[in-house]
Backbone as JSON, one array per atom type, in Angstrom:
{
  "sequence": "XXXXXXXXXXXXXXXXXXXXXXXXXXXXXXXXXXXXXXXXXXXXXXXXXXXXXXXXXXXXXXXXXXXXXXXXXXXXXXXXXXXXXXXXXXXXXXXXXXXXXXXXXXXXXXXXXXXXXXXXXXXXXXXXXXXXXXXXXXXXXXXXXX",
  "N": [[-41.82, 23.69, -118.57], [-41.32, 25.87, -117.45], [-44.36, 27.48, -117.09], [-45.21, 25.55, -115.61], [-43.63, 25.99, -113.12], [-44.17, 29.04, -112.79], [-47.22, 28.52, -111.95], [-46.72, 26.73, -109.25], [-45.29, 28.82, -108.05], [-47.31, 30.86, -108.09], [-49.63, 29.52, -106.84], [-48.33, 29.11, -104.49], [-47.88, 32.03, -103.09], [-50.12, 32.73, -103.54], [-51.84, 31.37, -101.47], [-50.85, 31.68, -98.79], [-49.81, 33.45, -96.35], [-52.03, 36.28, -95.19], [-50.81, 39.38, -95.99], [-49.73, 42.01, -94.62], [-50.32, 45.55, -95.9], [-48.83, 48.85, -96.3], [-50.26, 52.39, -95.73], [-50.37, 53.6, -97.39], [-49.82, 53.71, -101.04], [-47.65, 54.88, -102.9], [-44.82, 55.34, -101.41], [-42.34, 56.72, -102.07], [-39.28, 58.91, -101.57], [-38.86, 58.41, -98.79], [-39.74, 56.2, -97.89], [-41.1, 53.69, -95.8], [-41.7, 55.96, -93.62], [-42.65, 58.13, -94.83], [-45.41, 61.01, -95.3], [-47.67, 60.24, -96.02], [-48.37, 57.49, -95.07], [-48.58, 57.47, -92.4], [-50.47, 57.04, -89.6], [-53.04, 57.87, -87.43], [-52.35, 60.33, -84.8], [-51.58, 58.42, -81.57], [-53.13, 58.8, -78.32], [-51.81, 58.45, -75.13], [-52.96, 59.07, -70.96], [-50.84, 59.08, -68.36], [-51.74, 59.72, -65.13], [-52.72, 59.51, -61.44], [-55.62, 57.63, -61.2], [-56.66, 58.0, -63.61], [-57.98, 56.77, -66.95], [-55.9, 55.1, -68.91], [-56.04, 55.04, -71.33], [-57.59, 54.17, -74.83], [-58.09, 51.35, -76.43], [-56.12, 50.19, -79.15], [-56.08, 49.59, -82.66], [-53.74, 48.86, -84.71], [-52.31, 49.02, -88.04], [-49.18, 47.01, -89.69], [-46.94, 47.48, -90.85], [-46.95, 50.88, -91.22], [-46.82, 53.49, -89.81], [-46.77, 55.12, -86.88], [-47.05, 57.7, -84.28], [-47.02, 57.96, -80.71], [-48.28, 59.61, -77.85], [-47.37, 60.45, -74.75], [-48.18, 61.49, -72.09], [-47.9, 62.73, -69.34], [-49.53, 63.99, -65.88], [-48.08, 64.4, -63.38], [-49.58, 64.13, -60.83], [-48.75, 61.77, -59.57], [-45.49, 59.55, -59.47], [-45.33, 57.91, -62.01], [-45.31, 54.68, -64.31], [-45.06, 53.27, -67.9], [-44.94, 50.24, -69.2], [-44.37, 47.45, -71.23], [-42.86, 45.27, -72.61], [-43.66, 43.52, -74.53], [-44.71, 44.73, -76.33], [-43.31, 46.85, -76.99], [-41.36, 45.1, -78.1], [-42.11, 44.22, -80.62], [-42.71, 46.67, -82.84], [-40.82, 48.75, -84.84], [-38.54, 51.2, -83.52], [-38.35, 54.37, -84.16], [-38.16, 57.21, -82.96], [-37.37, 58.48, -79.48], [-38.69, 61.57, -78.31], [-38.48, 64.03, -75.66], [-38.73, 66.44, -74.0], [-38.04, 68.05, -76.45], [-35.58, 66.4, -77.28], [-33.95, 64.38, -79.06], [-34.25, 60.93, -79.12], [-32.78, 57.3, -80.33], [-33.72, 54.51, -79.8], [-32.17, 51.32, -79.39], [-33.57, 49.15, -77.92], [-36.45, 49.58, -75.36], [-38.02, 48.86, -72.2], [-39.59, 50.18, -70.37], [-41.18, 53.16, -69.72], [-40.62, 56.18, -66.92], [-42.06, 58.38, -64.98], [-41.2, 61.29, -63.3], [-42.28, 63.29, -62.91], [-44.6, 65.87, -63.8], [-44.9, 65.69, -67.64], [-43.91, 65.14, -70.91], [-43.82, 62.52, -73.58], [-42.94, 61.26, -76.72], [-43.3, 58.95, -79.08], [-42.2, 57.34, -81.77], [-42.71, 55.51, -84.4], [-42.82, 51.78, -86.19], [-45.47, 50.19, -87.1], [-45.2, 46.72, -86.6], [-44.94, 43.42, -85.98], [-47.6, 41.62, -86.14], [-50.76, 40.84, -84.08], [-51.82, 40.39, -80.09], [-50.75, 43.21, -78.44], [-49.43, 44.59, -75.03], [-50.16, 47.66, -73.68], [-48.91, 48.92, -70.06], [-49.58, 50.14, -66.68], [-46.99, 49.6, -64.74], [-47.27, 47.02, -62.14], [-50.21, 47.09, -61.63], [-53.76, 46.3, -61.95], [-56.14, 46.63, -62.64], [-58.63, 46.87, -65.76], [-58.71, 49.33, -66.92], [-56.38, 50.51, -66.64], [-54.47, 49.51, -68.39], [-53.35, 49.51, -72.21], [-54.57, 47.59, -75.41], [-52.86, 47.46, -78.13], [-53.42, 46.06, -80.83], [-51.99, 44.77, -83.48], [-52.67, 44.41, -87.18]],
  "CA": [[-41.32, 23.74, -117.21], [-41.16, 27.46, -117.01], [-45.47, 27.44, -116.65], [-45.37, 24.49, -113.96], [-43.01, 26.72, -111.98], [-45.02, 29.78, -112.47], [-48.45, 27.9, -111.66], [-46.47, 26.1, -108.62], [-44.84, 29.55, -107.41], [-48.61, 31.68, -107.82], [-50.36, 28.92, -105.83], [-47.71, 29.17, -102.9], [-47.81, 33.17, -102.78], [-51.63, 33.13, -103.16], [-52.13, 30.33, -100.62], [-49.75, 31.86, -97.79], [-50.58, 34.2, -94.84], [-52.17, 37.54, -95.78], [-49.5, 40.15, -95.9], [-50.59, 43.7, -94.22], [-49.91, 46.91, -96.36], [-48.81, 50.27, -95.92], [-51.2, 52.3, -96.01], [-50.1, 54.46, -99.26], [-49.17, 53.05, -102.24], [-46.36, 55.68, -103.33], [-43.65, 55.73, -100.43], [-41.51, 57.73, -102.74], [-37.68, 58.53, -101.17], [-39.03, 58.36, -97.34], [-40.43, 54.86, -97.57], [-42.28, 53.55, -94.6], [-41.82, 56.76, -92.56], [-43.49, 58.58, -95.58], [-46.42, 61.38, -94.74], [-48.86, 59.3, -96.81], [-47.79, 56.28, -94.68], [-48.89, 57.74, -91.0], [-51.93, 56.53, -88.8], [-53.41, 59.18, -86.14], [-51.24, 59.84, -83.34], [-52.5, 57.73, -80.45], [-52.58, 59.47, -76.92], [-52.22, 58.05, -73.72], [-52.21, 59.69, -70.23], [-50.67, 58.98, -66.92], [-52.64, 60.18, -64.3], [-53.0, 58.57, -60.82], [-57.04, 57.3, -60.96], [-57.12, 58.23, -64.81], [-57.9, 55.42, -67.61], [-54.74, 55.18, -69.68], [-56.23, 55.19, -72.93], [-58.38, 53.22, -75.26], [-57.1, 50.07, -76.96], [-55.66, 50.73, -80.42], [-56.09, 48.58, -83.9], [-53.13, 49.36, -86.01], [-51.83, 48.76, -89.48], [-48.29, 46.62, -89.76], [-46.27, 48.54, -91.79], [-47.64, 51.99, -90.81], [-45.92, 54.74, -89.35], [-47.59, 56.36, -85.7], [-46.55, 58.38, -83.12], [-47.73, 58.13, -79.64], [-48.29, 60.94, -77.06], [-47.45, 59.96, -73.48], [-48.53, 62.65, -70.97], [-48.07, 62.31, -67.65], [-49.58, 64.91, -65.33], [-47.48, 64.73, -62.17], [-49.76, 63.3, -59.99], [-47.82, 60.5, -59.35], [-44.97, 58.95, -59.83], [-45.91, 56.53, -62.97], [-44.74, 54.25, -65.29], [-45.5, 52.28, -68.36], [-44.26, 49.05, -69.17], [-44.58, 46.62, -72.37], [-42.05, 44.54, -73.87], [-44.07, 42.33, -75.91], [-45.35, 46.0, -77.35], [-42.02, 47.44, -77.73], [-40.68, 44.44, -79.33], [-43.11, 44.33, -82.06], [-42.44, 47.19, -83.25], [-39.31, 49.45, -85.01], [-38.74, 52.4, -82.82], [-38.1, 54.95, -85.15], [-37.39, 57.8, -81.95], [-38.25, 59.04, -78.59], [-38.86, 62.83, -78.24], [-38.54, 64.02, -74.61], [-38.39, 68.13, -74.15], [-37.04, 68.17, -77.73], [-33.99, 65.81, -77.36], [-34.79, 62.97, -80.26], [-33.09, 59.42, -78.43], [-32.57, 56.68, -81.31], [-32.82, 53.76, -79.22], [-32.23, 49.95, -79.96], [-35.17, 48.89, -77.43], [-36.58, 50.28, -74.46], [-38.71, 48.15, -71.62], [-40.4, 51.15, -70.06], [-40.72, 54.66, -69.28], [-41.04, 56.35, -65.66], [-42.1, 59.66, -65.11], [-41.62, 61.31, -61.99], [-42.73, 64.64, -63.0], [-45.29, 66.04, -65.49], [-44.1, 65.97, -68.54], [-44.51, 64.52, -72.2], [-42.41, 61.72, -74.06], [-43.88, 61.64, -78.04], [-42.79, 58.12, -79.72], [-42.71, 57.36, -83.14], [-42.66, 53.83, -84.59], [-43.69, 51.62, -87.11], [-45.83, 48.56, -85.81], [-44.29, 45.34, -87.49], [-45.9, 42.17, -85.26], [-48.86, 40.99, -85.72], [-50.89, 39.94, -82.87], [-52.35, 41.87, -79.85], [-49.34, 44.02, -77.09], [-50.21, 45.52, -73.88], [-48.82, 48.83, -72.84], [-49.77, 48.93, -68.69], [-48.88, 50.7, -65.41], [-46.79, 48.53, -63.93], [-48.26, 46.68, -60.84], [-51.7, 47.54, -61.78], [-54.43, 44.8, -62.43], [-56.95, 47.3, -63.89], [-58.53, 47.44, -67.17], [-58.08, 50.8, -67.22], [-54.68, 50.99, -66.4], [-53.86, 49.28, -69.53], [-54.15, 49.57, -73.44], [-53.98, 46.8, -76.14], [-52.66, 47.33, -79.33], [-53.74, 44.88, -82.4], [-51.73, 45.36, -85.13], [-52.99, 43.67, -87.98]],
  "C": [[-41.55, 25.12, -116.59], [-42.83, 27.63, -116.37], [-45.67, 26.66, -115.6], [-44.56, 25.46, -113.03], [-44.12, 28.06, -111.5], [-46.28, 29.75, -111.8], [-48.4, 27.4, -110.18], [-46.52, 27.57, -107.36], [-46.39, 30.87, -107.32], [-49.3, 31.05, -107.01], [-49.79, 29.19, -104.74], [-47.78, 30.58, -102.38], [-49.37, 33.47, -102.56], [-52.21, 32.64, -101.89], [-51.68, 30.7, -99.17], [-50.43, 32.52, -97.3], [-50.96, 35.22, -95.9], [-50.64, 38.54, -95.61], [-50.7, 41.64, -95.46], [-49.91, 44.77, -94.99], [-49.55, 47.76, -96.06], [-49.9, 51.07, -95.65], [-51.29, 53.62, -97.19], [-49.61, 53.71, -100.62], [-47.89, 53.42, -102.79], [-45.81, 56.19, -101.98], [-42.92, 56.84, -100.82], [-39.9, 57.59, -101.78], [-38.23, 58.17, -99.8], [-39.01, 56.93, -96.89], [-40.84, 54.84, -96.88], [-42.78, 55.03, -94.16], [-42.3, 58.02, -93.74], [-44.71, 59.1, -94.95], [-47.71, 60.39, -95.13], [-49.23, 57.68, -95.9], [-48.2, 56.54, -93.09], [-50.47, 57.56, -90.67], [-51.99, 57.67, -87.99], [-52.77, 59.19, -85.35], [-52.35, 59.36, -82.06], [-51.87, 58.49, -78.92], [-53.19, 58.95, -75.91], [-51.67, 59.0, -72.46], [-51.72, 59.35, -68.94], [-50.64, 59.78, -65.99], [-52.69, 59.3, -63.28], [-54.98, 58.72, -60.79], [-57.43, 57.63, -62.67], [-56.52, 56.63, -65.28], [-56.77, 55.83, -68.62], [-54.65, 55.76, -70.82], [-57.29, 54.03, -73.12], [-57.6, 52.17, -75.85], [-57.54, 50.28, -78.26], [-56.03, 49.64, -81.38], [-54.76, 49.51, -84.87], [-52.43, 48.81, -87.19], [-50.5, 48.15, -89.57], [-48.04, 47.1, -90.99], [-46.44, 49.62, -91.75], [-47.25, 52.84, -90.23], [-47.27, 55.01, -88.06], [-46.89, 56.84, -85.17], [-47.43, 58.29, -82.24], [-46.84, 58.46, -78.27], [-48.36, 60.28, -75.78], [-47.42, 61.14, -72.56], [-48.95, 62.38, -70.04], [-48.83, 63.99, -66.88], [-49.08, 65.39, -64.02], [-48.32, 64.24, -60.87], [-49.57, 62.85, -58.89], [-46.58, 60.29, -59.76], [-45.33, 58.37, -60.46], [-44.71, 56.19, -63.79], [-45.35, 53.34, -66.29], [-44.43, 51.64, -68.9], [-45.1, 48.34, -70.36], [-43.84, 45.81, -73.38], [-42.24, 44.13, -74.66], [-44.84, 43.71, -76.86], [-43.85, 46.47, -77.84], [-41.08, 46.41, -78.92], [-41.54, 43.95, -80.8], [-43.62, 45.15, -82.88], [-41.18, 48.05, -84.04], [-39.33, 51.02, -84.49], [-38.67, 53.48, -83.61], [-37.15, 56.54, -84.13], [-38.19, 58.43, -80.42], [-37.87, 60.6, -78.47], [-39.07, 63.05, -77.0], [-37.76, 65.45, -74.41], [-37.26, 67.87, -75.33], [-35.57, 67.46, -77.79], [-34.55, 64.09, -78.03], [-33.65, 62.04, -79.38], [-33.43, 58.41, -79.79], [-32.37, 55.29, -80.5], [-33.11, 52.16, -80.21], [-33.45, 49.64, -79.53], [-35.32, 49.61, -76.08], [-37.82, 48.74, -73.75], [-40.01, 48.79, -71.41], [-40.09, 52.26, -69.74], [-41.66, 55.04, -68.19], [-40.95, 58.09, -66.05], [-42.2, 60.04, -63.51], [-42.16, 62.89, -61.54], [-43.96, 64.46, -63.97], [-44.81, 66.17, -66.14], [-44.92, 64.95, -70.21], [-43.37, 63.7, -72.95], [-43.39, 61.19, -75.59], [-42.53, 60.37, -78.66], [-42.76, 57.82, -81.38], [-42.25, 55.98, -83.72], [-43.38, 53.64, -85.81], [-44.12, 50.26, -86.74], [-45.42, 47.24, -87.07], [-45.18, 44.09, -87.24], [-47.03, 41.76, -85.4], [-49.38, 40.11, -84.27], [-51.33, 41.35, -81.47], [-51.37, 41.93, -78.4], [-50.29, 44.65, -76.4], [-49.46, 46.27, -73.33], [-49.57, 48.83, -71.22], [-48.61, 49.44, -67.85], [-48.57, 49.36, -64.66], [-47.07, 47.99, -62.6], [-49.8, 46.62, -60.77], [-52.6, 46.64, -61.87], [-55.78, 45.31, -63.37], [-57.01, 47.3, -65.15], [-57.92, 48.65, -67.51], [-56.98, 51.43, -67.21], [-53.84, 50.6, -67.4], [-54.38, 49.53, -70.95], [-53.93, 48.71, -74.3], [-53.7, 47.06, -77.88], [-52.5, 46.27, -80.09], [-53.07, 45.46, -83.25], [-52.0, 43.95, -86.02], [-52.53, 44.12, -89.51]]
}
């Protein structure tokens, strides 16, 4: 009985979705948020007539940070729920004052300034961060996490 289970329970784990990795093997005490465990920081900027950014591929399970730099401009904002919720925030950084939040929709800038996120992407599937109102490619970026 014990081999029919084993044989039953290796077919169903082999057979099932892929699972996405970290991308270290030894977490150690940090776990996820482990140096070994971080992707490149991704930087986008808001600019009125500038392209946002490029569109990202990232790792589920994976630690990033991403650089939001506004240059004053404009008034801007970006917007992305189906990005924010498919991820775990980990914190937002905004002139050195770390925020811990539950979720966030979007962030407005009505100055220059810089707001430095840090997350770990969870979701599979592909999110769109975008200036709200906008219809431009360029005004948006899509993150794949796979």
């Amino acid at each position: 009985m014990k081999k029919f289970l084993a044989a039953v329970f290796s077919a169903a784990v082999l057979s099932g979705p892929a699972m996405a990795a970290p991308l270290c093997d030894n977490l150690g005490f940090a776990g996820l948020l482990a140096a070994c465990n971080r992707g490149e920081t991704i930087e986008l900027t808001l600019a009125s007539g500038v392209p946002l950014g490029e569109d990202q591929v990232l790792q589920s399970g994976a630690y990033y940070k991403l650089q939001i730099t506004a240059d004053g401009s404009a008034e801007l904002a970006i917007t992305g729920s189906d990005f924010f919720r498919a991820i775990w925030m980990n914190e937002i950084v905004i002139n050195q004052i770390e925020i811990r939040p539950m979720a966030i929709d979007s962030l407005e800038f009505d100055k220059a300034g810089v707001a430095e996120l840090s997350f770990i992407a969870i979701k599979p599937g592909s999110h769109t961060l975008r200036i709200p109102g906008s219809t431009g490619d360029a005004q948006s970026v899509t993150f794949s996490i796979q």
